[in-house]
KETOR-532339 format. One record per residue (C-alpha): residue number from 1; residue in one letter; x, y, z. Coordinates in Angstrom, 2 decimals, m for minus. Example, Ala and Ser with C-alpha at 12.3 -4.5 7.8 and 13.67 -1.06 7.14 Angstrom:
! residues 2
PT  nr rest       X       Y       Z
PT   1    a   12.30   m4.50    7.80
PT   2    s   13.67   m1.06    7.14
***
This chain:
! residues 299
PT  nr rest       X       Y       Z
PT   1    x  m22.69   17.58   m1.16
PT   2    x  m23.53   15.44   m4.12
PT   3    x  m21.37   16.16   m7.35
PT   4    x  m23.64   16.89  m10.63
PT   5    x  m22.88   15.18  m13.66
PT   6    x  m21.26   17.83  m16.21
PT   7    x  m22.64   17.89  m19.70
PT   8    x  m18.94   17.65  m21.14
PT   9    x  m18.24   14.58  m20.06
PT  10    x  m20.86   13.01  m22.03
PT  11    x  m18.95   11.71  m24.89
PT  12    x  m15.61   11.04  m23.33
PT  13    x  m12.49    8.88  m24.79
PT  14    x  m10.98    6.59  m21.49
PT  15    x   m7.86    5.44  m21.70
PT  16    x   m7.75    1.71  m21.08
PT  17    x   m3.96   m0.13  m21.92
PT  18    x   m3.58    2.12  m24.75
PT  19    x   m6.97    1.77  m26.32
PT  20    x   m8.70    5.30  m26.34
PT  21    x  m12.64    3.91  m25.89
PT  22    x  m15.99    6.05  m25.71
PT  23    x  m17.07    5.89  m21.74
PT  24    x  m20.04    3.84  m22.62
PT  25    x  m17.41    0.88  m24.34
PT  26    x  m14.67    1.10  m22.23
PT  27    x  m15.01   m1.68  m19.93
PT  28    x  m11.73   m4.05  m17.67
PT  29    x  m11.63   m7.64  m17.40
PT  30    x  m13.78   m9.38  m14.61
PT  31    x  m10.38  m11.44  m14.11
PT  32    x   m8.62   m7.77  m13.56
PT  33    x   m7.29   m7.95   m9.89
PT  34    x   m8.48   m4.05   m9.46
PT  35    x  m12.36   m6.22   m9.33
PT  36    x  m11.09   m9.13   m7.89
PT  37    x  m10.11   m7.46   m4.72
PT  38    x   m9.01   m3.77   m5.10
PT  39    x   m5.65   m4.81   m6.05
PT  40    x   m4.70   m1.14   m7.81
PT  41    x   m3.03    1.75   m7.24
PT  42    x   m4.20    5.36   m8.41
PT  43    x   m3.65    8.78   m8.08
PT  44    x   m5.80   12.22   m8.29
PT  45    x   m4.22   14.84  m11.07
PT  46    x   m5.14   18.14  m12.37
PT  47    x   m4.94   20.26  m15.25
PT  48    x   m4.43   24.01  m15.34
PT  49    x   m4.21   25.74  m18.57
PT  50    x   m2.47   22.70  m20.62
PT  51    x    0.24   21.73  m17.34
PT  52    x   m0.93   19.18  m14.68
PT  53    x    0.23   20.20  m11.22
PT  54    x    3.18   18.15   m9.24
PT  55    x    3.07   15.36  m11.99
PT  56    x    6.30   14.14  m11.34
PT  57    x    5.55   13.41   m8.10
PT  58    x    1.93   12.01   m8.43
PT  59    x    3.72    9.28  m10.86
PT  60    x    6.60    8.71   m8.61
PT  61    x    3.83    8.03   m5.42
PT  62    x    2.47    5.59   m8.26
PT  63    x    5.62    4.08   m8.56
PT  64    x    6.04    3.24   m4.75
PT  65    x    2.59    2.22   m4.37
PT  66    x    3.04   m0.73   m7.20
PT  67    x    6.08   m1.51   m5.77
PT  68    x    5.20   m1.23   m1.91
PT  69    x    2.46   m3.91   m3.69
PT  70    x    5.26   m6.15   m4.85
PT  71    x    3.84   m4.96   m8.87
PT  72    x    6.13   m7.31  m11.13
PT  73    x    5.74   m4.38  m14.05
PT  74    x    5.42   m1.11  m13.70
PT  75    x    5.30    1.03  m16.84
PT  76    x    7.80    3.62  m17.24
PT  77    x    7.39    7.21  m16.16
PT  78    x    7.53    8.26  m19.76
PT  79    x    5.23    5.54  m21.15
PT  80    x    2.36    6.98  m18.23
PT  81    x    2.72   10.68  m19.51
PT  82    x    2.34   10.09  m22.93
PT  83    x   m1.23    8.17  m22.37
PT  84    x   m2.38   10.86  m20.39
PT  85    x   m1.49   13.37  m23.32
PT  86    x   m3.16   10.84  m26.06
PT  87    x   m5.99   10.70  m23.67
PT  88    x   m5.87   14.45  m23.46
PT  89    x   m5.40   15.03  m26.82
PT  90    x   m7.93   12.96  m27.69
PT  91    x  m10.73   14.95  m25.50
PT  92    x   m9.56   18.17  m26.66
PT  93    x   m8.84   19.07  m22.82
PT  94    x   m6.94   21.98  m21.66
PT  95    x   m7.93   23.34  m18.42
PT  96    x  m10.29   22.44  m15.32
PT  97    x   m9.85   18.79  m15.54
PT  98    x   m9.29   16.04  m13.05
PT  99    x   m7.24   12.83  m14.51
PT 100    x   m8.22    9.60  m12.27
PT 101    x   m4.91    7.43  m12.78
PT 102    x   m4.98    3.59  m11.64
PT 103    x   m2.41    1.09  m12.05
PT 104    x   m3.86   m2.42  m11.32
PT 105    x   m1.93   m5.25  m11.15
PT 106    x   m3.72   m6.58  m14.15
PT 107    x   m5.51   m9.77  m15.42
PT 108    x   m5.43  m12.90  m13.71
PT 109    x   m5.73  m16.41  m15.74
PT 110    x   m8.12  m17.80  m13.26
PT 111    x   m9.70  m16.11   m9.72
PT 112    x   m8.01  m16.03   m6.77
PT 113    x   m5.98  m13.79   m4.30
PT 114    x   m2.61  m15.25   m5.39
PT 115    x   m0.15  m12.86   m7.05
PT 116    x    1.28  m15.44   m8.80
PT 117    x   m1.83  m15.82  m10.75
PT 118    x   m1.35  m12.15  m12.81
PT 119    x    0.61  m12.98  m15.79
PT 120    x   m0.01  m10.62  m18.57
PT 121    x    1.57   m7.42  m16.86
PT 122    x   m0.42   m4.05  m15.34
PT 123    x   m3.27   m2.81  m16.41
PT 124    x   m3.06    0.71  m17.03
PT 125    x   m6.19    3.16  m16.65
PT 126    x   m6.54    7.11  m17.47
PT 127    x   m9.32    8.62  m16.93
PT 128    x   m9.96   12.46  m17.66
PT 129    x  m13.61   14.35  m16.55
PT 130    x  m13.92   17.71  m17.21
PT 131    x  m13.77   18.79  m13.33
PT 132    x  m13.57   21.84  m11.34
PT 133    x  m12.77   21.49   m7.81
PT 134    x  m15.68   19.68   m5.92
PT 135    x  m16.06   21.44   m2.96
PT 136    x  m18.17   24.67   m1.95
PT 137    x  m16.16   27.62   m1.29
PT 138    x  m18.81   28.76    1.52
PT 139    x  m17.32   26.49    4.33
PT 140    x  m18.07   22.66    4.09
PT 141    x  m19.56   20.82    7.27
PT 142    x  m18.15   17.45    8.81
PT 143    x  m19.12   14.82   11.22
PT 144    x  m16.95   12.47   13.45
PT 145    x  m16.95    8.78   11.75
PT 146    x  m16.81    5.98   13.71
PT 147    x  m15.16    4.54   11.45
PT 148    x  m11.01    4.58   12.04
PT 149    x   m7.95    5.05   10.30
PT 150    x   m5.30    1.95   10.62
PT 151    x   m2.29    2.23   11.42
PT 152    x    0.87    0.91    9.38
PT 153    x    1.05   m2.11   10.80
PT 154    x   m2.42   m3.09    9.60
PT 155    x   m2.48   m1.18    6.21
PT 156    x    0.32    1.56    5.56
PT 157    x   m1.58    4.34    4.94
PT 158    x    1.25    5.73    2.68
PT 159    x    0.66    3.56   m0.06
PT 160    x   m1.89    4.97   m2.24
PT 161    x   m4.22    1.75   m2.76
PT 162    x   m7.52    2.16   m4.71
PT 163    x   m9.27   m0.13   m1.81
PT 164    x  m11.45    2.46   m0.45
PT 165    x  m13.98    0.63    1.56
PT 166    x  m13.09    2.33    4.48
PT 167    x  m13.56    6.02    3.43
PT 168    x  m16.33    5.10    1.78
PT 169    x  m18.01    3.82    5.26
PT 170    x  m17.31    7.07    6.29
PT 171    x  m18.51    8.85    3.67
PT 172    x  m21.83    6.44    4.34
PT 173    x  m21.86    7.93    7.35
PT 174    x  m20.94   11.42    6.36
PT 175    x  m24.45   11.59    3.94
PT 176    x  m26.44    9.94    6.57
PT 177    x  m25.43   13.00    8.80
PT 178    x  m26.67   15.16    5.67
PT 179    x  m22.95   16.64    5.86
PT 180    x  m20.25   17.45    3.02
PT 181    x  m17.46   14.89    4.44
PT 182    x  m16.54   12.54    7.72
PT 183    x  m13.93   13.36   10.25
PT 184    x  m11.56    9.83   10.76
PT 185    x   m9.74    9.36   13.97
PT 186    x   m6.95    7.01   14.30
PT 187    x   m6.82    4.31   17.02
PT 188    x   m5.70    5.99   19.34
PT 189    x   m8.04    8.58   18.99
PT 190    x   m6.13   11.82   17.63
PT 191    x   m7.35   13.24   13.83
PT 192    x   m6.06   10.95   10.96
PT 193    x   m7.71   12.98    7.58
PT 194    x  m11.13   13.06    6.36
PT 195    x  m12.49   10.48    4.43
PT 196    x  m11.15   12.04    1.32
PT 197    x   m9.24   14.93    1.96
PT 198    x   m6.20   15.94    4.87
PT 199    x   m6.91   18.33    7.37
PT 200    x   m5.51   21.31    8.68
PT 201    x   m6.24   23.25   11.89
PT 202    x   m5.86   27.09   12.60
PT 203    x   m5.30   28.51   16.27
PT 204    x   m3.57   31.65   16.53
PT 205    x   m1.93   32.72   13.53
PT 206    x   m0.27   28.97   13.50
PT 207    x   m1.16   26.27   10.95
PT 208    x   m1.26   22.51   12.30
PT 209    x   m1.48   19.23   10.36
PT 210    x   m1.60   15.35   11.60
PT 211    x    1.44   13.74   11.57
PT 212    x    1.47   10.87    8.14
PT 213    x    0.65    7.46   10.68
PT 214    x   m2.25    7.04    9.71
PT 215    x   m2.65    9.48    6.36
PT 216    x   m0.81    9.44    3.07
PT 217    x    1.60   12.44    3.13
PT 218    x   m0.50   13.91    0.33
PT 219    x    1.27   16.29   m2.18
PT 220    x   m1.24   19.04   m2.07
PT 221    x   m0.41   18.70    1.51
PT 222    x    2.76   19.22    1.14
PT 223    x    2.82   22.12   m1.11
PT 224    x    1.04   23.93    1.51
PT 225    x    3.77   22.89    4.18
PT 226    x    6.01   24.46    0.91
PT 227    x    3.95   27.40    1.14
PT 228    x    4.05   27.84    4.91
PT 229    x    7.13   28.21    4.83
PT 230    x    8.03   29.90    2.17
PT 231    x    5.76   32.68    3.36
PT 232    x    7.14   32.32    7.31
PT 233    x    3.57   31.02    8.67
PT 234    x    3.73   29.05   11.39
PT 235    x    3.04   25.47   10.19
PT 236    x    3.48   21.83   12.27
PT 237    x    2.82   18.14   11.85
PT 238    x    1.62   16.53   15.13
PT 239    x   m1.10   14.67   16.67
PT 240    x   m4.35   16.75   16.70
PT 241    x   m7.81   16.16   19.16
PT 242    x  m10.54   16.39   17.93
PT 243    x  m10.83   19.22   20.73
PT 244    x   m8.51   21.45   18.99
PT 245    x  m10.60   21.18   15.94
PT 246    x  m13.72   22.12   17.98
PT 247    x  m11.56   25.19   19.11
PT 248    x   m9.80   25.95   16.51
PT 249    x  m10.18   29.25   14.65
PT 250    x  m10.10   28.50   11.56
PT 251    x  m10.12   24.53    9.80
PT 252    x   m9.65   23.58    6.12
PT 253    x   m9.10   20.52    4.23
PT 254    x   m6.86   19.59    1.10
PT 255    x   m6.81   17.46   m1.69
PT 256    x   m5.98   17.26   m5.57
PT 257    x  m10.02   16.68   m6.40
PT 258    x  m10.88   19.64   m4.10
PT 259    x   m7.85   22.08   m3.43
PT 260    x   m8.50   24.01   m0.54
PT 261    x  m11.65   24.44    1.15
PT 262    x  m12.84   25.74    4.13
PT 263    x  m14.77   23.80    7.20
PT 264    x  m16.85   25.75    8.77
PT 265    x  m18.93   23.33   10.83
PT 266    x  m17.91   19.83   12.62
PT 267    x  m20.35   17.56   14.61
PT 268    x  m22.95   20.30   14.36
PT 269    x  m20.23   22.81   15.99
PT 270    x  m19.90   26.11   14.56
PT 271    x  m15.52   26.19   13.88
PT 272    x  m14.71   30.13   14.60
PT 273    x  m16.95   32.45   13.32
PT 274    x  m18.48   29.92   11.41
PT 275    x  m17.30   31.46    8.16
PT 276    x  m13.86   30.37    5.93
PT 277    x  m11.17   32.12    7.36
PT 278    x   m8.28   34.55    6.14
PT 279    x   m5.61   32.17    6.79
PT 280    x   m7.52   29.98    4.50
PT 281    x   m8.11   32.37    2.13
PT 282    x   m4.70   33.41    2.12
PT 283    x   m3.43   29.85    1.53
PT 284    x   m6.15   29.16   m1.33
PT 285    x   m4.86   32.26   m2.72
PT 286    x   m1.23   31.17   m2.52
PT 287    x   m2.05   27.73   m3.58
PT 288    x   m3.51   29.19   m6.43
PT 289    x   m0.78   31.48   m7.84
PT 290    x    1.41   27.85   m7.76
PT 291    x   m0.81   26.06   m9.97
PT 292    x   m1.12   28.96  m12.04
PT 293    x    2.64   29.15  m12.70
PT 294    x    4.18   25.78  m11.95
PT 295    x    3.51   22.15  m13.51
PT 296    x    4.53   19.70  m16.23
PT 297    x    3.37   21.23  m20.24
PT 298    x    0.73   17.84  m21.34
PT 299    x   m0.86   19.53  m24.23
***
């Protein structure tokens, strides 16, 4: 699954520390630390009908990112919303948008790895594309990576870092399959997330998700824990095998980018009746009537 380039985004204003730049002139320092060695956080938002979806807490997984990071300056809350509304504003955007939003630790006065060297405060990125959700809403097909999740003590998963070498490995290996995503395991072998989405399994009515050790606890996830229970469904977080996916009746993945979306095929194995499920359905239903009534007014 390879996304198309949309017309509208031709002409479009980035946000870049304030200065609201055509795409083509918007550009970041080669001493920024986010190209010096993926030293950034970001985060996935998205506009319905003038309100953006959970913003509060997107900005406030920012927040603990950068300072997880040890980020000497992080802009306030307030000073973040109002440059995605400028950048908004200035793109005449009001619904069916994705905003990419990445905090670097900003511009170093020489190369090098050291902290110590970033002296002139964040740098602060907002990037809007006119965006509907990514992924098919036939069923998507995965393969197993070989590629694994780490654990905390290596890198913890839970802060939201924009080095994404290792998903994009798996995505590698994902398009050399000629499939939509890759399925990561963690070390010890259970079902961490794909390489860009979390995964949920269906088996009997009851909804399962992996437990956050080697995942971010992702907020789309969470709304559908909300949702789960809200509507008494059956819902867990534990370790999953990649077994239970094979038998499970029904698999889906969230994400900001892509919502929910069905799986309907993993390593070449047919999940269910091979087609998206009602329990998915009914969640991307109920998932829908949130972000169709709920979120913070930007424009």
């Amino acid at each position: 699954m390879l996304q198309h380039f949309n017309e509208k985004n031709r002409e479009l204003i980035v946000n870049v520390n304030g200065r609201l730049l055509h795409r083509d002139e918007a550009g970041i320092s080669p001493f920024d630390s986010a190209v010096q060695g993926g030293d950034a956080v970001w985060e996935g938002l998205r506009l319905y009908r003038g309100r953006i979806f959970k913003l509060h807490e997107h900005i406030e997984r920012l927040r603990r990112s950068a300072t997880a990071l040890g980020f000497s300056e992080i802009p306030p809350n307030e000073k973040i919303i109002e440059e995605i509304k400028r950048t908004l504003t200035a793109n005449q955007m009001q619904n069916n948008v994705h905003i990419r939003l990445t905090l670097t630790r900003g511009v170093k006065i020489t190369s090098g790895m050291d902290p110590r060297l970033n002296q002139s405060g964040p740098t602060l990125i907002v990037l809007a594309e006119h965006k509907a959700p990514v992924y098919a809403t036939t069923g998507l097909s995965l393969v197993t990576s070989n590629i694994r999740r780490p654990p905390p003590e290596i890198l913890d998963p839970q802060i939201h870092h924009a080095n994404l070498l290792n998903s994009i490995m798996a995505k590698i290996e994902a398009n050399e399959a000629g499939v939509d995503d890759a399925l990561m395991l963690d070390l010890r072998g259970f079902v961490a997330e794909t390489n860009a989405t979390h995964l949920f399994i269906v088996k009997g009515g009851q909804v399962a998700t992996s437990r956050v050790l080697a995942c971010p606890a992702g907020i789309t996830r969470a709304t559908i824990l909300e949702i789960c229970a809200t509507e008494q469904i059956g819902c867990c977080e534990r370790d999953i095998t990649l077994e239970e996916v094979y038998g499970a009746d029904e698999v889906f993945c969230s994400g900001t980018m892509g919502e929910l979306a069905g799986v309907t095929e993993v390593d070449k194995r047919s999940i269910g009746a091979g087609t998206v499920g009602l329990m998915t359905k009914r969640l991307s239903a109920l998932y829908a009537e949130r972000t169709a009534s709920e979120g913070v007014a930007v424009v």
